[in-house]
N, C-alpha and C positions, 0 to 999 in steps of 0.2 A: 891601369891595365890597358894593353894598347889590342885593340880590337884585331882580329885573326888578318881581316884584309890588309892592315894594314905591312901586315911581316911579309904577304907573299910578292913576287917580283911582278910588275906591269910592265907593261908595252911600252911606254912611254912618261917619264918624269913628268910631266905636266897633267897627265890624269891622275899620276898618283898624289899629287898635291892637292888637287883638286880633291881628292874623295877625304883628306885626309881635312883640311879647311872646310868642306860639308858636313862630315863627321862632328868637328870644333863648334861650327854653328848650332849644328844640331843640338849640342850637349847645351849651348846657352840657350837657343829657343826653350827647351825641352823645361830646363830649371826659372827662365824667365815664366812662362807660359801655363803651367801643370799647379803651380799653388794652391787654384781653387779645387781643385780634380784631387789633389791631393788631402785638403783639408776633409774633402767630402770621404775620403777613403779612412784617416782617421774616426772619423764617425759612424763607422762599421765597421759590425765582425762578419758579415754573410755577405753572400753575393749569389745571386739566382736563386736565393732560399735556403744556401749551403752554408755552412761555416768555410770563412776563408779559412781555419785551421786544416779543417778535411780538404781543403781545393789543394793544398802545397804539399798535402799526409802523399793523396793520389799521384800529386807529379814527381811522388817519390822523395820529399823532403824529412828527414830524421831530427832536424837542429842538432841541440846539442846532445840529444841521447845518440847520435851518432857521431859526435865529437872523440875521438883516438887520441889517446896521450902525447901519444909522440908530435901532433898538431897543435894538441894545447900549451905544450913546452914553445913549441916554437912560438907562439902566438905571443905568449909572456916574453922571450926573446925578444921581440919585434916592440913590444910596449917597453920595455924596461930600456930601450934604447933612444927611446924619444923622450922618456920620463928624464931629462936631464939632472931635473932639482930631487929625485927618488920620492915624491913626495907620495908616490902610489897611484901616480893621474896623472892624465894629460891637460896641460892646459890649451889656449885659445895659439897662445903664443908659440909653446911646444911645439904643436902637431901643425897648424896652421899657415903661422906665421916663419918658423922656422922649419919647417919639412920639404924635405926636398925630393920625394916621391910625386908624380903626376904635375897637377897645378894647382894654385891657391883656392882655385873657386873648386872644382874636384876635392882636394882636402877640407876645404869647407863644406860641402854636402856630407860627407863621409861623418866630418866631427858632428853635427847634426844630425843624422839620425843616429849614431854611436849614443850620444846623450840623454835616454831616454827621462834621465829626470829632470833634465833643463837647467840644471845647477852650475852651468858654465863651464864644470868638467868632464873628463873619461873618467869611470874609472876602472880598474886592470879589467874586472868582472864585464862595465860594458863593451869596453875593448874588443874580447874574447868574444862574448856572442854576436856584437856584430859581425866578426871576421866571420864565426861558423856560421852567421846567415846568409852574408851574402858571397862567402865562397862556396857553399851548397847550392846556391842560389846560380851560380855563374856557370856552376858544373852541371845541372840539371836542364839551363835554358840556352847555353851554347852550341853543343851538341845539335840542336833543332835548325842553325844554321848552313844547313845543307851544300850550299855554292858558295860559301863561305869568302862572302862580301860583309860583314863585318855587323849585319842587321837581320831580325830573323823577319820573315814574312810573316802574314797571318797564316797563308797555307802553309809554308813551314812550319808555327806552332800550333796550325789543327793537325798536320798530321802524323804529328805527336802524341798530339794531348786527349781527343776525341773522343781513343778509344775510352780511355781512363774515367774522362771527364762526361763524352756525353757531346756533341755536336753542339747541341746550344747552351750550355754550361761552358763548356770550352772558346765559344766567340765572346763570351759576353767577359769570361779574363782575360783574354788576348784585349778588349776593347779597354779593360781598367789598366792591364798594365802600359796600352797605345796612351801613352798622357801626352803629346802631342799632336796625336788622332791624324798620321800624318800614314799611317795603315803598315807601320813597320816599329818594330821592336831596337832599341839599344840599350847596351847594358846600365846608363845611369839612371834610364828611365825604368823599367821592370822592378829593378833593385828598391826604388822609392817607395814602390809599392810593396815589395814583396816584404822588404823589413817592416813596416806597416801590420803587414798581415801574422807576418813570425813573431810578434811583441803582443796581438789583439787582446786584451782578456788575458795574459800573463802576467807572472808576480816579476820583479825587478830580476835582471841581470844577477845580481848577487843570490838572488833566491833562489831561482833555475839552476845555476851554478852549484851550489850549495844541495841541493837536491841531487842534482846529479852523483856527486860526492858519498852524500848519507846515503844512496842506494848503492853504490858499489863498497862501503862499508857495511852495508848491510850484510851485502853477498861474505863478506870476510867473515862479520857472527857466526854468520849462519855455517861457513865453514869449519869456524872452531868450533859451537854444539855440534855439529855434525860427528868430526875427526872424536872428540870424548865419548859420543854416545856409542860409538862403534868401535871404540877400543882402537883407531887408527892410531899409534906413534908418530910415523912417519907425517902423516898427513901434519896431525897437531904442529907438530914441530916447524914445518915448513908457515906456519905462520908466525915463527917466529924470525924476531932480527937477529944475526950471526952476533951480534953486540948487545943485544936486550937487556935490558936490566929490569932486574923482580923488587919492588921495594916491598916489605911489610910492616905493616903499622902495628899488628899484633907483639912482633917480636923488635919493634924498631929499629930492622937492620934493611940494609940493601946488597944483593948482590947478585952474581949474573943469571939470566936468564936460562943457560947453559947447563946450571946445576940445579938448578927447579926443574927442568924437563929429564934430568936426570933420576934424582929425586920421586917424580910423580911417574917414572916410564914403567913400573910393575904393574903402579893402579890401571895404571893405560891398559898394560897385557892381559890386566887380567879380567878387562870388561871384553875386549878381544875375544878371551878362552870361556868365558862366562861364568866364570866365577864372581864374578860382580854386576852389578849393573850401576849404569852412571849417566846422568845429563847434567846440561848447563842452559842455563837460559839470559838472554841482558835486558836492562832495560835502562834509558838513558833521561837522564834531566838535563844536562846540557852537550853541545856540540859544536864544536869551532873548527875551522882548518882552512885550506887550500886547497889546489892542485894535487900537492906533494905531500901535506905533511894536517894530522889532524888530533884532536884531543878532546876524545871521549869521555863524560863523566855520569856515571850510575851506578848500580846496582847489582851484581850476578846473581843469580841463586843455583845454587850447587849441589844436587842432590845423587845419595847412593843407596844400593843396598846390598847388603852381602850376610847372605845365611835367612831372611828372611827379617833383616833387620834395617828401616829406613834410617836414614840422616837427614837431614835438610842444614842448609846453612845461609845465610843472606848474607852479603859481603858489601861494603860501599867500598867503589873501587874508579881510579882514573886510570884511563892508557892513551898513551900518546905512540901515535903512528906515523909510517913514513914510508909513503908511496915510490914502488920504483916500477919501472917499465911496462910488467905485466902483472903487480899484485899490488896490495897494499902488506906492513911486517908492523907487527907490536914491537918496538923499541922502547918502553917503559911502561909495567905494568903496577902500577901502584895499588896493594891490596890495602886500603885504607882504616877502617873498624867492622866490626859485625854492623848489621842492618839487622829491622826486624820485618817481620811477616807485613805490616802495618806499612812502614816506612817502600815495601815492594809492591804492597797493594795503590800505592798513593800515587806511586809513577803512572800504573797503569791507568786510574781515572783521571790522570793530567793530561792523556792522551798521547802517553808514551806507548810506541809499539814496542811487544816483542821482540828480538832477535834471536 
């Protein structure tokens, strides 16, 4: 990324080479110079007594829980591009050696903290949360650039940060993220730290990712109990895929999704009108997926009553999902055999949540 001073028009070509060769230095001093400073920052998670978690919450950082679909598409765009061999990862040579973004030692910092398990590669997972760290990161500490010379000040990023942080709390991360201690901020310096601090005490790239995921599945559950308890049709339905397919293992046939929501749209009406009453509840022993596309396996329980009369039903069941823009759609619900009371009590002590 080429620093803001660098785009706007100067007086004279020869200062602007100059600030831009100062610039260049800077980034080698910076990466030559900060290793120690840097290892020492690995070796904390606090700073003034604070968690560096809470010090990036205040300057307003989300990570990935603020990470938008439409960014994460891209982001896999952007990896899947340099992934020449499809292997699911970048290697040294990929991104490095062959990339033609910025420069080699720049691409080289980048693939180094992207790696956070050292295993030589990217991969899509660490890809993606670096981008979201340190392009939250860029957007959060640019802006502070006031005169927009291409470096933030200290007083530029006190006052900023101050308020948030606290006068002396706020000098003392402007001094971790100053790793040339040169009394001014650039972007590859900040970033070193900052991703540092965005990873402290966190489970891997793939986990975070992955979590992100099961909680906005989650939100999907909890919409389909929702839409059955309240007799909603419409609701239910829209978490359905226009293409779904219902398999059951009871009757060993498959067929569309389309005619089970048709099928089941009275019981719907008639918890609606109250002539029934109905819930559903999940609960999951495995979970895989992506961005896009995920495959759910557990347990529902199903329960009615109508005239004063209960049901219960346990079901082992798969569904495979597939995210688009603004939701997640069941695309294959597979009702697989009855479950018993036992076999739904089991999930929960494995430390399956409800849904």
């Amino acid at each position: 990324m080429v620093s803001p001073s660098f785009c706007q028009p100067r007086k004279s070509a020869n200062k602007s080479l100059n600030r831009i060769h100062y610039g260049i230095v800077l980034v080698v001093v910076c990466f030559l110079l900060s290793d120690s400073r840097v290892s020492a920052q690995r070796g904390s998670n606090q700073i003034g007594g604070v968690s560096c978690e809470h010090v990036l919450s205040q300057m307003g950082a989300k990570l990935e829980s603020g990470l938008q679909y439409l960014d994460h598409l891209d982001y896999i765009r952007h990896f899947d591009r340099v992934d020449t061999n499809h292997d699911g990862r970048h290697s040294r040579e990929e991104y490095i050696e062959n990339g033609v973004h910025m420069n080699a030692m720049a691409r080289r910092g980048i693939f180094n903290a992207a790696d956070e398990d050292r295993d030589g590669f990217v991969s899509r997972d660490e890809y993606v949360l670096n981008r979201v760290i340190t392009d939250e990161a860029k957007r959060i500490v640019q802006v502070m650039d006031e005169d927009r010379d291409g470096f933030i000040s200290q007083n530029e990023f006190l006052s900023r940060t101050d308020s948030v942080l606290g006068e002396s709390l706020a000098k003392e991360v402007f001094n971790a993220f100053d790793l040339n201690e040169n009394g001014s901020l650039m972007i590859p310096e900040y970033l070193r730290v900052w991703g540092i601090w965005a990873r402290s005490g966190k489970p891997s790239a793939k986990q975070r990712l992955g979590a992100l995921r099961e909680a906005e599945l989650d939100d999907y559950w909890a919409e389909v109990s929702r839409s059955v308890k309240e007799g909603d049709f419409e609701g239910y339905a829209a978490t359905c895929h226009p293409e779904g397919v219902l398999v059951s293992g009871s009757s060993q046939s498959s067929y569309p999704l389309s005619l089970a929501l048709a099928r089941w749209k009275q019981g719907i009406l008639d918890t609606k009108s109250g002539k029934m009453k109905t819930s559903v509840e999940f609960r999951f022993s495995h979970r895989v997926g992506d961005m896009t596309t995920a495959h759910e396996t557990g347990i529902f329980r199903y329960a009615s009553e109508v005239d004063g009369e209960q049901s219960v039903a346990f079901v082992h069941f798969e569904a495979l999902l597939k995210r688009g823009q603004d939701r997640w759609l069941i695309l294959m619900e597979n009702q697989k055999a009855p479950a018993s009371e036992d076999d739904w009590k089991a999930l929960e002590s494995s430390g399956q949540a409800e849904r």
